[in-house]
N, C-alpha and C positions, 0 to 999 in steps of 0.2 A: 633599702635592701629588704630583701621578700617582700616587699608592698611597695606600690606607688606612690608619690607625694601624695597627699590629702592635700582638695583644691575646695573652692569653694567657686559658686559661680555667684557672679558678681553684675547687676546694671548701675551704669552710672548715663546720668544725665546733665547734660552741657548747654549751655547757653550757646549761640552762635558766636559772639564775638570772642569766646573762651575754648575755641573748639582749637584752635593752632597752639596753644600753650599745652592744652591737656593732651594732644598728638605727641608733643615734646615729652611730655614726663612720661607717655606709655614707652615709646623711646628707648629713655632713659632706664625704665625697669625691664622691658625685654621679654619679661615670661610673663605674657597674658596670650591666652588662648582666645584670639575674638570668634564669636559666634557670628554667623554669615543672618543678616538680618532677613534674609528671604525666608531663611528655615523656622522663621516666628513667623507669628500669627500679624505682626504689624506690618511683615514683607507682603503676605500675603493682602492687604489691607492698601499695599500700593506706597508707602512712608519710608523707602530707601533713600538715601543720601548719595548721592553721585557727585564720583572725583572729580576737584575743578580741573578742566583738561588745561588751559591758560596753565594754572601753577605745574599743573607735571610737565608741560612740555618745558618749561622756562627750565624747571631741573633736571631735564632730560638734556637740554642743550647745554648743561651745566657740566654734567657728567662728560659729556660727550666732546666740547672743547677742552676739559682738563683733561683727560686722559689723552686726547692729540698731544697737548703741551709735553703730559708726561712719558709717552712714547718718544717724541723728537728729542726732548733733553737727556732719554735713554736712563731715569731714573728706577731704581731695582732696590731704595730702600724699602723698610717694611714700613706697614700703613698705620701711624702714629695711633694707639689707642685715643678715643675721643671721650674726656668725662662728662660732658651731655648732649642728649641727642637735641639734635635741631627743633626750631619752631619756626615750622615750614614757611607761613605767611608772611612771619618777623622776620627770619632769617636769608631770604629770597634777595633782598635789596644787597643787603650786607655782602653776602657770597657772589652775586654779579659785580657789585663795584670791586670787590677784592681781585675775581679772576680779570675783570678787563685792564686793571692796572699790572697786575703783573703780565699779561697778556702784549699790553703796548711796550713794554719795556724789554719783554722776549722779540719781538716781532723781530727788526730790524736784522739781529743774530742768525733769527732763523732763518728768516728771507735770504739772507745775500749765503746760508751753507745752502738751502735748497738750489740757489742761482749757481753756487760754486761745483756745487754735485753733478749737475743737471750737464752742465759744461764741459766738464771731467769726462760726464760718460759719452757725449758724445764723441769727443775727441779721441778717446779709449776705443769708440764703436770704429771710427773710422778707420784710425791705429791699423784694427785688428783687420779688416776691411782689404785697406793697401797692401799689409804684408803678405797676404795671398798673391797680390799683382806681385809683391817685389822682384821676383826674380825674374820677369820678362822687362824689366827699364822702360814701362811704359811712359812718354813724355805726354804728357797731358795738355799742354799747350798745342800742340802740333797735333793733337787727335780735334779740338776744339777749332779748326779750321779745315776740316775737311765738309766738301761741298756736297760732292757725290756718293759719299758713301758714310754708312751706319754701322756702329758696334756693339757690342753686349759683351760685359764681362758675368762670366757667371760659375758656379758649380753642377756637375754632374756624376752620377757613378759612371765609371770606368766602360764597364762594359756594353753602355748604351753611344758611345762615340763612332763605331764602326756605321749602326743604323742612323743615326745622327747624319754623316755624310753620304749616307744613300738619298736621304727624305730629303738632301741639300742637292741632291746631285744636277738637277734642272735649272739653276739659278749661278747665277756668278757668286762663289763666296769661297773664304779663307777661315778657316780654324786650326788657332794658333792653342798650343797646349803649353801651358805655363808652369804648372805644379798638377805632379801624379802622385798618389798615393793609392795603396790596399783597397779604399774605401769610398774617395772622391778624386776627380779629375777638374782642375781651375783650367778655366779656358776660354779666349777671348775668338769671336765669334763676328764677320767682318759680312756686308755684302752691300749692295748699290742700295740706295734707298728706296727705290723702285719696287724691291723685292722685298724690304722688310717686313712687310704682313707674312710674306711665305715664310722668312726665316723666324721669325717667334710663333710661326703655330708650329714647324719640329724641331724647336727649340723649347716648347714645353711638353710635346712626345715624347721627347727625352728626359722629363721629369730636369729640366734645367732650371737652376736656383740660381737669379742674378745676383749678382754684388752691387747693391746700388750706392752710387755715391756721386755728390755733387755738381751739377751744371757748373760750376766757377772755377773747377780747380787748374792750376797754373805751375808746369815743372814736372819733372820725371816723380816718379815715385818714391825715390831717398829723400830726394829734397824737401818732398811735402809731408815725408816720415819723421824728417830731422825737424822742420819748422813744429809741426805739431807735437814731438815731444817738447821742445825748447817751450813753446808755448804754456806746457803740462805743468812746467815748475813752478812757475810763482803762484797758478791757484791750487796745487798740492801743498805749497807753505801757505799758503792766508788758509787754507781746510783746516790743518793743522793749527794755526793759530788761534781758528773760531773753533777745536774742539779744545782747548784748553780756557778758553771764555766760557766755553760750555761746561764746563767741570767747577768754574767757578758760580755761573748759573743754575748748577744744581744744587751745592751747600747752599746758596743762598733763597732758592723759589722750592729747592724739592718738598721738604716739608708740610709747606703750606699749600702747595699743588695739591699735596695728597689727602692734607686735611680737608680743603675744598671739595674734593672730591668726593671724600666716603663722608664728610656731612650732605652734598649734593643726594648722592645716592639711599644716605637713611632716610631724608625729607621724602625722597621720591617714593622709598617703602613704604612712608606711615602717611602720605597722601595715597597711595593706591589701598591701604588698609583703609578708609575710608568710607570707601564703596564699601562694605562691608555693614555698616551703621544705619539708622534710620533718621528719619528728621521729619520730625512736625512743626510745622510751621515755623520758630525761631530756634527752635532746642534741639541737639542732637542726643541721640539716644543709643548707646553702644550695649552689650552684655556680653560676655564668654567666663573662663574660667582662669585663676589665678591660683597660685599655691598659700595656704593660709596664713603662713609667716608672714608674706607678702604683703596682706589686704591691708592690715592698719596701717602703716606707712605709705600706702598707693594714696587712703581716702586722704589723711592728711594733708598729702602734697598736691590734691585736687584741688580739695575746699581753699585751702588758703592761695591757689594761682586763681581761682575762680571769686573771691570776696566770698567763699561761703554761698555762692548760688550755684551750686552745681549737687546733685542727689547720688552718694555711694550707696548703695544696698547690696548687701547680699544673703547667700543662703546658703543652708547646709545642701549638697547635694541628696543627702537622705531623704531631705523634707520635701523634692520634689515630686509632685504626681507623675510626670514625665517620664522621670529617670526610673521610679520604682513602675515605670508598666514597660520598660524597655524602649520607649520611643526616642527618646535622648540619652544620647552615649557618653559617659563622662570620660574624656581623654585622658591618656597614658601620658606619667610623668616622669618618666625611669631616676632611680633614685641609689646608684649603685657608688662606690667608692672607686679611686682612678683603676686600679688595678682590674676590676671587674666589668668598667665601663664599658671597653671595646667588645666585649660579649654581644652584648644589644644588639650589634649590627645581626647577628648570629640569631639570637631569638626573633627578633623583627623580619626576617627569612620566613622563619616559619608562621610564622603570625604574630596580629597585635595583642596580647594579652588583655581579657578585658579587665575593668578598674576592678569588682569585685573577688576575684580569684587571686590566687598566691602568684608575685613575680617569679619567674622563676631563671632569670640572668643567674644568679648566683650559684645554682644550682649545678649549671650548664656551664660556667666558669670552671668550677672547679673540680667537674667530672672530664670534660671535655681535657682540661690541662693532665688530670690522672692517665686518663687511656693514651692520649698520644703519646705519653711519656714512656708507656710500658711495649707499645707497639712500634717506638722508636730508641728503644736504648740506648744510648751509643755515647760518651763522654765528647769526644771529638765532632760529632756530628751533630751534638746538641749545644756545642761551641760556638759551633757555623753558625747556626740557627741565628741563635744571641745575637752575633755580631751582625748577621745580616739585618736583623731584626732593631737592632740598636741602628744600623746604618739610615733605615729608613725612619725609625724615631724622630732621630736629628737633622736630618735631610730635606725628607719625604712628608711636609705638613698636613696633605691631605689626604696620604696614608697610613697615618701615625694611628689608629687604633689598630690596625695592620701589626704595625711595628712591635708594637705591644704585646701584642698575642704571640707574635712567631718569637719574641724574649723568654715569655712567658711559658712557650713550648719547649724553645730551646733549652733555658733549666730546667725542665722536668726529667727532660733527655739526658742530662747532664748525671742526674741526681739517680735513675734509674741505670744510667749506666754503669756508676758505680757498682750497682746492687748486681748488674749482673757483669762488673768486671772486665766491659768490654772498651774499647778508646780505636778508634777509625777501624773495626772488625778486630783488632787483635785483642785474644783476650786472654792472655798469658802475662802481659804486660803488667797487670794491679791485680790482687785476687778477689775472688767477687763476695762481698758483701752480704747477698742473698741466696742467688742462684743462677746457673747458667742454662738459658735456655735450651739449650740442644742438649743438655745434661741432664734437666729435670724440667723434662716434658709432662709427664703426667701430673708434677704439682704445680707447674703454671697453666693447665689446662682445669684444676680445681680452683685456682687462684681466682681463674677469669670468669668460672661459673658461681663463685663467689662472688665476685662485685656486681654480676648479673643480676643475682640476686637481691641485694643491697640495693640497685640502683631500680629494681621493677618496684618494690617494697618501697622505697623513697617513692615512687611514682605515685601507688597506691593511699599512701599517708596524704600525700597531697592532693588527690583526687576527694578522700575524704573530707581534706579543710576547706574544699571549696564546697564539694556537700551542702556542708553544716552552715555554713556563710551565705550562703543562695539559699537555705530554707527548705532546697527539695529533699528530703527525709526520705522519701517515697525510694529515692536511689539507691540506700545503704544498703539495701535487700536485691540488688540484681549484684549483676555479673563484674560489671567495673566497681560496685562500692564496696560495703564493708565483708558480705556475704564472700566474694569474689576475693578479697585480699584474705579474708581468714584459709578458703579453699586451699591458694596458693604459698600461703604460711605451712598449711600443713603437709603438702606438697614437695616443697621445699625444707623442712624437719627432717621428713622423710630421707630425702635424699640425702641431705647432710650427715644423717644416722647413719646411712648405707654404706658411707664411704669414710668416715670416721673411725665407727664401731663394730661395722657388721648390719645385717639384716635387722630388722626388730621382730620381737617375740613374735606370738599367737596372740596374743592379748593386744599389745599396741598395734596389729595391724585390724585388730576386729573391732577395737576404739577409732581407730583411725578411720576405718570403712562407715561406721556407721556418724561419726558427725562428717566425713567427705558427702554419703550421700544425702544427707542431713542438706546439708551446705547448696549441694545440689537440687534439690527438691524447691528448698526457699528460693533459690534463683531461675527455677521455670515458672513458680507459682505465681511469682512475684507481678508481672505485666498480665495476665488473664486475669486474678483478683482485683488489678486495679480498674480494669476494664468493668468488671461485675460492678464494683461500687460507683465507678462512674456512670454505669449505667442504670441506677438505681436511685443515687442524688436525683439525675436530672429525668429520669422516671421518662428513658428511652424505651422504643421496642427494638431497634438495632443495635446491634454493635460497633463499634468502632470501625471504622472504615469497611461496614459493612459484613465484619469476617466473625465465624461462628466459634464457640469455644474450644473446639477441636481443634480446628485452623490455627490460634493463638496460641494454645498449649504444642503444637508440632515447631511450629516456628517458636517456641520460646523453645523448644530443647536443640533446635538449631543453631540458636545462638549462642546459649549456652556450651553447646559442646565446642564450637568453633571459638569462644571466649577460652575456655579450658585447653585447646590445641593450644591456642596464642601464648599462653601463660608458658607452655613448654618450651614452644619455639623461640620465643621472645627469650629465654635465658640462656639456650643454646647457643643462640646467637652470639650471645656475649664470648662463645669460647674461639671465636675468630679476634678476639685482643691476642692470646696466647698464639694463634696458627698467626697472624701478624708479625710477632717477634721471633716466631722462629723464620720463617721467610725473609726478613731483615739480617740475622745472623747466615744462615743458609745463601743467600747471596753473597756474604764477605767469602764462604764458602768456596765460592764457582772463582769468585776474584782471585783468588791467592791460588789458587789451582792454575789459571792462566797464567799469573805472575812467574810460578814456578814452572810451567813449560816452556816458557818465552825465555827465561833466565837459565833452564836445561836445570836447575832443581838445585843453583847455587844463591837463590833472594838476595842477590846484590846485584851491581848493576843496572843500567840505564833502562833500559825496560822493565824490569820488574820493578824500581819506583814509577817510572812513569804506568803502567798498568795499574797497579795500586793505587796511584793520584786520580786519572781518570775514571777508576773502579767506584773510588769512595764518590766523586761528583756524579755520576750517573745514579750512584744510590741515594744520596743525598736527592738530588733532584724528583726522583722517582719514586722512592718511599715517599718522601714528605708530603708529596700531590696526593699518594693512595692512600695513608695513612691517616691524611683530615678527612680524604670523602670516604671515608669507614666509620671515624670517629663522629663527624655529622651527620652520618646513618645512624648509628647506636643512639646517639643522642635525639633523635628525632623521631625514628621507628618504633624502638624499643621502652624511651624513657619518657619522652614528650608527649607519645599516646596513649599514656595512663590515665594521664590528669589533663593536659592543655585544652581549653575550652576554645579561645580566640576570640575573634571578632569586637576587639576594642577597638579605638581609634588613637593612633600619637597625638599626642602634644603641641600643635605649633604655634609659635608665640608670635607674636606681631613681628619681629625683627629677627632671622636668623642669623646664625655665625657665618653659615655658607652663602646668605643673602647678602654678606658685607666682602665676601672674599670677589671683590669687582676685576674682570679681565677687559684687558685695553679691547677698548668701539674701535 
């Protein structure tokens, strides 16, 4: 919390015949960040190590027949945690003789349901087929000796039959119309065989859809309706018998299908991690970064899978020349508690944080939760929340940092509702705690320029810690550092004074004016001086990008002023939390207003709950959407652009969670 894990980065070097064990135990530890060995000097040098394709295909076909198994046997339990990961090379033989035994032992089951299905549906197809003919008692035997003449049964729309027997009109022929409906016309379609090229070219003019079915069949059409139901029954009971053999085929193989599989699938990750490494001659050679907890336990379980010939080193990342000239970026390792964790997704949006600078999840947590809370009032509608929120928690596994947050909102809502006494818009119902919006408007419009203020000033704090941590000093003197937050401290004093106490004297505003311009002076001066000394160290005759001291001083009071508008605006801003909550109550508003004309102004009655019900779901629905992209605006425009630097890089560890969550091939 407010800082990243501390990683260290780490080379280790592998013997070749010890390279499938120590794949296994990175594995097994999960958080190593491997470094891509092209981005060294030894990629460049030509010493990559390349995936064996032989082993990944073999666990490629591994995955790929388990997951058929576990689709056919229609298994839906969850994917056994595994306590270690695979040793791809070792484990290769093991995982193939297990799936082909259980493989030959499934076959026979599965074979004779696919044969039984396969059967089913044609006879289902045909079924459906004949009962079109049904109502014309077509005898099939007796069409099946006819010499001189050709049939088609088929479908057509309705309304192309009139032109149908015009386009026929030249030729000898009979169309016999079986079943009409709205939409389709069944109709058998008769003439000399002579003619049938004429009759299937406006027979497909007609956009005519045959019914095809069988050269062999023998019997009216009940008959061979009845035969092929009678037929349908015993392999609808032997289906049924082999889905209850199946049921006992999955307690018995499910488990282990699945363990097969997501060991299949981690070998497959930590062989394609691979390519990633270098190799000289018999040694592999890997580096990335690890979390420092970490490192003694990793070297341990190295040396001794390797006899003690395998080389852990590592290093501080401070003590790299790399890192401290910016050309290597040490990765972000978010390091936040459950509750604050699904935030990330949310800062990650807006950028990576780099390692050096303050995290600021937490920050973003628990303001984020503040505002929506105040901009959503409502006990009843912060209930909703919850529960929706809870729904997808326990539901929803790959929305669950989701679920989290909207819990997390919904209490706030819950807790603010209180304060302003309100439960699905009524707010007569509990008396409020703090205040009601629509009643004390001009103190929650102080309220909100208050947190404004709080929340620009946390920005500022934080733009300074990163300052002093990054070394550039040179900053505290402009418009974002320290110069710049004094400004708007006093600024803000001010204001607070005005609306507090009253005006201030003669005295504190002639104190005030002279360290504001004070303040201001430092922050124009500040980029043209530093220009002068830079250009003096290195005993230039131009300036910085060519521009003369005029030029620099005009453009620094540009920015400056435009910094100074910002600082205004930027806390203004905040009094759209307060115009938020009143809009949210101002809608119950308009609701209960309809309520009562629809009821003629006695709030009982079937429309006037139902208006009310549908009233609060459109608010709920429609607040809550405007209400985060408000709150993700303050959060971002106002607060994040104080301090937030960016341009780190995540974290990612050889084997991810999402990389283990496999969906059926």
């Amino acid at each position: 919390m407010f800082r990243p894990v501390k990683l260290l980065r780490i080379t280790i070097q592998v013997p070749e015949e010890y390279m499938s064990e120590v794949l296994g135990i990175l594995g097994d530890f999960r958080l190593l960040h491997l470094i891509n060995i092209n981005e060294t000097y030894l990629g460049k040098l030509g010493y990559v190590a390349a995936a064996p394709a032989d082993l990944l295909n073999r666990y490629e076909n591994i995955v790929s027949h388990a997951n058929r198994l576990i689709k056919e046997l229609g298994i839906k339990a969850p994917v056994p945690p595994l306590e270690h990961a695979p040793r791809p090379e070792k484990d290769i033989f093991l995982l193939e003789d297990e799936l082909s035994a259980i493989s030959a032992k499934l076959h026979p089951l599965l074979e004779e349901e696919r044969r039984l299905k396969k059967q089913i549906e044609e006879k289902d197809s045909l079924l459906k087929r004949l009962q079109l003919l049904a109502p014309a008692q077509i005898d099939f035997t007796r069409l099946s000796r006819l010499m001189f003449t050709s049939c088609r049964f088929g479908v057509i729309p309705p309304e192309n039959f009139e032109r149908l027997e015009e386009s026929l009109s030249d030729i000898h022929h009979a169309l016999i119309k079986i079943q009409t409906s709205k939409d389709r016309l069944v109709l058998g379609a008769f003439c000399l065989k002579e003619d049938l090229p004429v009759m299937e070219r406006a027979l497909r003019s007609a956009f005519f859809n045959e019914i095809a079915l069988p050269s062999d069949l023998k019997g009216t059409t009940d008959e061979i309706i009845k035969q092929l139901e009678k037929e349908r029954v015993p392999l609808t009971q032997r289906l049924q018998e082999l889905g209850k053999e199946k049921e006992q085929a999955q307690k018995r193989y499910g488990q282990s299908l699945l363990l097969i599989r997501e060991k299949a699938h981690l070998a497959k990750l930590l062989i394609e991690a691979a390519s990633k490494f270098g190799k000289i001659d018999h040694t592999y050679l890997l580096t990335g970064w690890i979390p420092v907890d970490l490192y003694k336990s990793l070297k341990e379980k190295i040396l001794k899978a390797t006899d003690n010939k395998a080389i852990v080193d590592a290093v501080d990342p401070e003590d790299l020349r790399e890192v401290r000239s910016g050309i290597v970026k040490i990765p972000i390792l978010f390091n936040n508690p459950l509750l604050i964790r699904p935030f990330e997704r949310l800062t990650t949006l807006y950028g990576i944080p780099s390692y050096q600078e303050v995290e600021p999840t937490v920050f973003l947590a628990i303001s984020f939760v503040i505002l929506f809370g105040m901009m959503f009032g409502d006990v009843g509608h912060g209930l909703v929340l919850f529960l929706a929120g809870f729904y997808i928690f326990k539901r929803l596994y790959k929305y669950l940092d989701y679920g989290i947050i909207l819990m997390e909102c919904g209490v706030s809502s819950m807790i603010f509702g209180l304060l302003y006494g309100s439960v699905f818009g009524i707010e007569d119902l509990i008396p409020a705690l703090w205040l009601h919006p629509m009643k004390d408007i001009d103190k929650f419009m102080l309220v909100s320029a208050s947190i404004g203020i709080a929340m620009i000033s946390l920005g500022f704090i934080l733009n300074l810690i990163n300052i002093l941590k990054a070394k550039e000093y040179h900053k505290l003197l402009s418009a974002s550092g320290l110069a710049g937050a004094l400004l708007y401290w006093l600024l803000a004093g001010l204001g607070v004074r005005y609306f507090t106490s009253g005006p201030p004297g003669p005295m504190e505003q002639t104190i005030a004016g002279v360290i504001a311009a004070l303040l201001l002076f430092i922050m124009i001066v500040e980029r043209p001086l530093r220009v002068i000394i830079k250009k003096k160290r290195q005993k230039r005759k131009s300036l910085e990008s060519g521009s003369s001291i005029p030029v620099l001083v005009l453009e620094s009071v540009i920015e400056v002023l435009d910094q100074v508008l910002r600082f205004v605006a930027n806390t203004v801003s905040f009094v759209r939390v307060a115009a938020f909550a009143l809009t949210h109550a101002a809608l119950f508003l308009g609701v209960f207003s309809i309520a009562d004309m629809l009821s003629h102004g006695n709030k009982t009655g079937l429309a006037y709950i139902l208006t009310l019900v549908i009233g609060n779901i459109v608010i709920i629905l429609l607040e809550a959407m405007v209400v985060s992209i408000q709150t993700i605006r303050l959060e971002y425009y106002e607060f994040f652009s104080k301090f937030f630097r960016g341009g780190g890089t995540l974290f990612k560890p050889v084997v991810k969670q999402e990389d283990l969550e496999i969906t059926e091939a």
